[in-house]
DRENVEX-714655 format. One record per residue (C-alpha): x, y, z; residue in one letter. Coordinates in steps of 0.05 Angstrom, whole numbers, plus 5000, padded with zeros to 4 digits. Layout:
BEGIN
XYZA/...
This chain:
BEGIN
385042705326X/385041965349X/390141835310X/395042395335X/393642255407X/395541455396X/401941685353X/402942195414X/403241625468X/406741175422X/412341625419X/412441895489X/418841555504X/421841915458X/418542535466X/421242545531X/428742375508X/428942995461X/426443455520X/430943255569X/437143375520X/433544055495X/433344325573X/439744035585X/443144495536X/438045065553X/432945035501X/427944925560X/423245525529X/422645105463X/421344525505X/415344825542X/413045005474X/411944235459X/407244145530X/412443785572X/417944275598X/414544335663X/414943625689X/421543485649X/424944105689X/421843765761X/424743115738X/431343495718X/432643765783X/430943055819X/436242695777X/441943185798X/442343345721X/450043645723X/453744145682X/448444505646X/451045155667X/457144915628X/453044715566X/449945425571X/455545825564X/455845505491X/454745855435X/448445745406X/450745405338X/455044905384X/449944755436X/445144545374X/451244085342X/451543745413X/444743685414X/443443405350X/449942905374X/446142655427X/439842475399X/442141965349X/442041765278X/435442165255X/438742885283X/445942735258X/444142585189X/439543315201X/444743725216X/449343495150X/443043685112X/443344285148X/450444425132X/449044355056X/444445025067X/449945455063X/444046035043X/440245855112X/445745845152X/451746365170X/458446065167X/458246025234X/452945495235X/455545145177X/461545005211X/458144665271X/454344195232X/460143935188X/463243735251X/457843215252X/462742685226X/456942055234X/463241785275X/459341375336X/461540745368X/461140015328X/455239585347X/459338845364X/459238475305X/455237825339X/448938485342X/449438515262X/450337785246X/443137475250X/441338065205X/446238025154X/445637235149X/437737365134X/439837845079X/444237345052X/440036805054X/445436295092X/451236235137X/456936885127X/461236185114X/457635965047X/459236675020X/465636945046X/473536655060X/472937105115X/469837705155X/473338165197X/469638365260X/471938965269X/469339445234X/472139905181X/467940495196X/461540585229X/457041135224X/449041245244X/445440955190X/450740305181X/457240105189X/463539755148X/466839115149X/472038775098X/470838105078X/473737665022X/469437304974X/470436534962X/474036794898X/479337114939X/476237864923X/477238334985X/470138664984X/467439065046X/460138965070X/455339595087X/451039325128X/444239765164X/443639795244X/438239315257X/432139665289X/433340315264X/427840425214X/422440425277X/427540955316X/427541455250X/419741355238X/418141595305X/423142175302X/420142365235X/413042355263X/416242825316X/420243335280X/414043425228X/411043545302X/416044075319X/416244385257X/408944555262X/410244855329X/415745225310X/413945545244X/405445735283X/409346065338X/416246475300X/415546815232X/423946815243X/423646085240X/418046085178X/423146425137X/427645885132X/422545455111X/422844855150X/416944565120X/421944505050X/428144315093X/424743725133X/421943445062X/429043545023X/430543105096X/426342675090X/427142435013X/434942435043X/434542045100X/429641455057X/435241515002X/440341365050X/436440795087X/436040395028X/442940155011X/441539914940X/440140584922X/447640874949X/449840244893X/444440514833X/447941224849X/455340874848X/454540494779X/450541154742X/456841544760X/460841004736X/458240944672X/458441714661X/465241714678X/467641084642X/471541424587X/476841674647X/481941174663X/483041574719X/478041544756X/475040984796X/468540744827X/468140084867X/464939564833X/458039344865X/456138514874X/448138524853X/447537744878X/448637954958X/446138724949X/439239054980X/436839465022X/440239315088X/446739075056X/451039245001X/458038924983X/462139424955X/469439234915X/474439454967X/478840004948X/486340024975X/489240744965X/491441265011X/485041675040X/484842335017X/485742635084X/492242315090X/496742905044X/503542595083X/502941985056X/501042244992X/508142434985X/511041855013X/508941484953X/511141944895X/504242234869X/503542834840X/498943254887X/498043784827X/494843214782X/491342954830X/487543624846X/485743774773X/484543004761X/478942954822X/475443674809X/475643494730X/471442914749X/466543274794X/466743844742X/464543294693X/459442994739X/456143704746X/456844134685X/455543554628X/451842964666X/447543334716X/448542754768X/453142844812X/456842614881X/454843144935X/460243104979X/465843004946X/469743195014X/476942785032X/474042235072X/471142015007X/475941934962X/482441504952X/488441614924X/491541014888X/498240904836X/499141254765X/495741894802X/488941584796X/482641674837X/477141344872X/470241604897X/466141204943X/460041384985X/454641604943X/449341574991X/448542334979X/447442544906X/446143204870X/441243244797X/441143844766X/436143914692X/439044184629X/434644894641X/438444904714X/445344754689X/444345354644X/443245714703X/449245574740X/452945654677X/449146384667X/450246544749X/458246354740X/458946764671X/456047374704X/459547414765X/466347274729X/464747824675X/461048374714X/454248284699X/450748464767X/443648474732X/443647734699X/446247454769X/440247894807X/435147544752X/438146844763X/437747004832X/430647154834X/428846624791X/430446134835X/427846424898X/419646424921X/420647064959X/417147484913X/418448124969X/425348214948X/426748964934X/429648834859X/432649494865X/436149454932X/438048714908X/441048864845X/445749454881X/448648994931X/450048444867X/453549084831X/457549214890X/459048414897X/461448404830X/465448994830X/468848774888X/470748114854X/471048424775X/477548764793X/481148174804X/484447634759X/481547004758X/488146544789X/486647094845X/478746874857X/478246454928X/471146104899X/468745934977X/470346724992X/466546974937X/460346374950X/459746565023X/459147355005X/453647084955X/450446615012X/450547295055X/447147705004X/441847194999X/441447085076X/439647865079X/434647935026X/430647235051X/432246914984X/432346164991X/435145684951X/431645104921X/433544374953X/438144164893X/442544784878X/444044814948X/446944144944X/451244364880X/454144944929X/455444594979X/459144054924X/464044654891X/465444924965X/467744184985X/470944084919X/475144754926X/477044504994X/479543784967X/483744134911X/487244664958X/488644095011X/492943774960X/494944414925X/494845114969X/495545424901X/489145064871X/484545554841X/477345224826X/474045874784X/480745774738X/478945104726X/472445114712X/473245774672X/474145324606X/467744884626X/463445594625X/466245774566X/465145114530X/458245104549X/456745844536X/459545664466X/455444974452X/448645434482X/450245974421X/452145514365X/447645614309X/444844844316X/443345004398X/439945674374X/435045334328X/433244724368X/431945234429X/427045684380X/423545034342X/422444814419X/419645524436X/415845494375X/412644854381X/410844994448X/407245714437X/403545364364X/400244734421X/399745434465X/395345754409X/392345134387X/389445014454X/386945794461X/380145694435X/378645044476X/381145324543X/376446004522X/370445584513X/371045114571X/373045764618X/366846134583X/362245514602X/364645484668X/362946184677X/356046124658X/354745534694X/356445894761X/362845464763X/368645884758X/372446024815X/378846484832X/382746184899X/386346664931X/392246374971X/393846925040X/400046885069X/399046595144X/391446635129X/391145895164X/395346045225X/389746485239X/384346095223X/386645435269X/386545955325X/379946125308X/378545345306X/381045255371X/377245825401X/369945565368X/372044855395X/373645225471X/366845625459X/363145015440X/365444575494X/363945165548X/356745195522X/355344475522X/358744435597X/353744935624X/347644645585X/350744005629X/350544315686X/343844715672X/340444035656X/343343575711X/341444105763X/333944115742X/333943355742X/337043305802X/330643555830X/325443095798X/324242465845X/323541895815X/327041485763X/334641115757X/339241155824X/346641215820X/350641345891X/344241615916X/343642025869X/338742175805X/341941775752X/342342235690X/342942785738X/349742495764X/352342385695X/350642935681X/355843235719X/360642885708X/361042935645X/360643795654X/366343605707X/370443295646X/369343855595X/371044395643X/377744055669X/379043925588X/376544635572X/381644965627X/387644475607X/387244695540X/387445495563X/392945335604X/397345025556X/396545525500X/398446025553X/392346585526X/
């Protein structure tokens, strides 16, 4: 409890940040939820706060974007985390937080330098020809610059906002805060499991914060992609690389956004489209490791229709057993077979309330909808967010990784049809389903599956008698216990905490009070103001525990 209070005041400042962006866009009824709306709303209308009639008449999903703008790195990189949830969120949400572009203004160069000379153990001169000021791109977590190495190599420099770890701690220590708050007082918000979605933000945002890992990612991809000449991924320099500074090879191609001047130099936007989702394909289907947002900003078009793909702060791993799974999922909506999808579905969900029955009929009618048409006809972000809406309505969430793989086909459907319109991802990766369906049937595949099955029920029956007599002696000795896990069961048990600690603290006031009034009438003994010593303490301390004692009511609002 010490603890928490200290971490509490610590963070007040930024406590009080948050709030004042939360009422400003009229979340004020969250706000008094976290203990300071009250005083935040006085201070509001002091300061002459303007517009936030105008910020109310947004649209919920766009007043949270603007408010997750405002507060800074921790909240921007939130929301893209959020926007990979594409079985959270409604499309209408999605699109908000993909708008969160990590665009904010450069830090001046001179801010960065004393950092970046301490990571490179000398002057920028011993190292570099030259380094160019101005940035290249700069986002919340770092930002780019291009340099030239003393060999002539043009190399750009990622280099971490100083002071920024001590910002994201205290916003972490917050959010874990609010998520508390949020999931004891909505069972609308515990559905989405924010508990899950903070920690898949969490391991995120560390990934991210160390840049050597973004470079670990970068040469694992390049190594599983080294038998395509056509593909490239920027060479990484070890000697000046950690974690608040990598230097990158810099790639010059035409960004991927930039389809005019794709044409201007003669490249075949067809190739290029089956080139760049071949490669993600790859990535995902065979290697299990794979760049999670493949979107245009991240990739560069260069001569002889070859590609490059940088940023791989964000990665997706998938296991053997899940890749099967996506393989199974894609096979069964493509060929009508509404009952192996439900499974898969409810496989990976926890929510073990689903109505199969009601489940599997909306999957048949999914499918059918779909099974009627050819395969160059299939739009695969049409038939993914009809999927994300099923699982939206029957609370089925999605574990941390396959949401990532979504959200990578979705992005990589959009690259392809921005350089083709007539791109068509389920066509392409038709052959990839039907390779792998193949290699999981072969004979060899069939036997290694059942010798694996085998081997693991002969340790399973191997190990029966042991785990009979250790469960039998536990039973005699008094020692064997069944936990039962109730849903909710401690939301209802810290209020019945908090109402012991209430009723303790009211008993021990009156005993206070009880007490100091009978010494108050003894003569004799210790003065203070006049007054019986003890006696006067006495009191006070009852005065203490009842103003604590009525706080508390007050705030919890029962």
């Amino acid at each position: 409890m010490l603890w928490e209070m200290l971490s509490a005041t610590r963070d007040m400042g930024r406590v009080q940040d948050i709030a004042t962006v939360l009422i400003r866009y009229g979340f004020g009824s969250f706000v008094r939820g976290l203990g300071v709306g009250k005083a935040l709303e006085r201070a509001g209308r002091v300061l002459h706060w303007q517009h936030v009639d105008d910020y109310v008449k947004l649209d919920t999903p766009q007043r949270i974007r603007r408010v997750l703008e405002e507060l800074g790195p921790t909240f921007i990189k939130l929301g893209q985390i959020l926007a990979t949830r594409v079985d959270l969120f409604s499309p209408q949400y999605i699109a908000e937080f993909e708008k969160l572009q990590d665009q904010i203004p450069p830090m001046p160069f001179e801010e960065l330098l004393p950092q970046l000379e301490e990571d490179l153990g000398g002057n920028i001169d011993e190292f570099f020809l030259e380094v160019d000021r101005q940035p290249l791109a700069a986002a919340s977590i770092a930002q780019v610059h291009k340099a030239v190495l003393k060999d002539g190599s043009p190399v750009v420099l990622k280099i971490r906002r100083p002071g920024l770890q001590k910002i994201i701690d205290a916003d972490l220590r917050l959010l874990n805060r609010i998520v508390d708050i949020a999931q004891s007082e909505s069972s609308e918000i515990r559905r989405f499991h924010p508990k899950e979605v903070l920690r898949q933000f969490n391991q995120s945002l560390n990934r991210e914060l160390d840049l050597a890992a973004e470079c670990r990612n970068a040469e694992r991809v390049a190594a599983n992609l080294a038998d395509d000449p056509n593909i490239k991924i920027p060479k990484v320099y070890w000697q000046w690389t950690c974690e608040r500074l990598n230097v990158q090879e810099y790639i010059q191609g035409i960004q991927g956004r930039d389809v005019a001047a794709v044409d201007e130099a003669g490249l075949d936007r067809k190739l290029l489209a089956d080139r760049g989702t071949g490669a993600v394909m790859k990535m995902i289907m065979e290697d299990g490791f794979f760049h999670a947002d493949p979107h245009a900003g991240n990739v560069f078009y260069l001569p002889d229709n070859k590609l490059a793909f940088i940023d791989f702060g964000m990665v997706g791993r998938l296991t053997d057993d899940r890749r099967e799974q996506v393989v199974g999922l894609l096979y069964g909506m493509t060929n009508h077979l509404p009952i192996k999808v439900a499974e898969i579905l409810e496989d990976w969900s926890d929510n073990i309330y689903t109505d199969e029955q009601v489940l599997t009929i909306d999957i048949e009618a999914f499918v059918d909808q779909y099974s009627s048409l050819a395969l160059k006809d299939l739009s695969l972000a049409a038939m993914m967010s009809d999927l994300m809406s099923i699982l939206r309505d029957h609370k089925l969430i999605l574990p941390a990784d396959l949401a990532l793989l979504i959200k990578a086909y979705i992005t990589m459907d959009g690259l392809g049809r921005h350089l083709n319109p007539e791109f068509n991802t389920l066509v392409f990766t038709a052959p990839y389903i039907r390779k792998i369906m193949m290699e999981r049937y072969r004979p060899e595949a069939i036997a290694h599956r059942g010798w694996r099955n085998l081997v693991s029920v002969t340790d399973l029956l191997a190990s029966l008698p042991k785990d009979l007599r250790k469960l039998l002696r536990a039973s005699r000795k008094g020692a064997f216990q069944v936990d039962i896990n109730v849903r909710r069961l401690g939301q209802y048990v810290n209020h019945i905490d908090i109402a012991i600690s209430r009723l303790t603290m009211g008993i021990v006031t009156a005993a206070l009070i009880i007490g100091s009034s009978i010494i108050m009438t003894v003569e004799g003994g210790p003065k203070l103001f006049g007054l019986p010593a003890f006696g006067f303490l006495g009191y006070s301390f009852a005065t203490v525990g009842g103003i604590w004692l009525l706080l508390s009511i007050w705030k919890s609002g029962r």
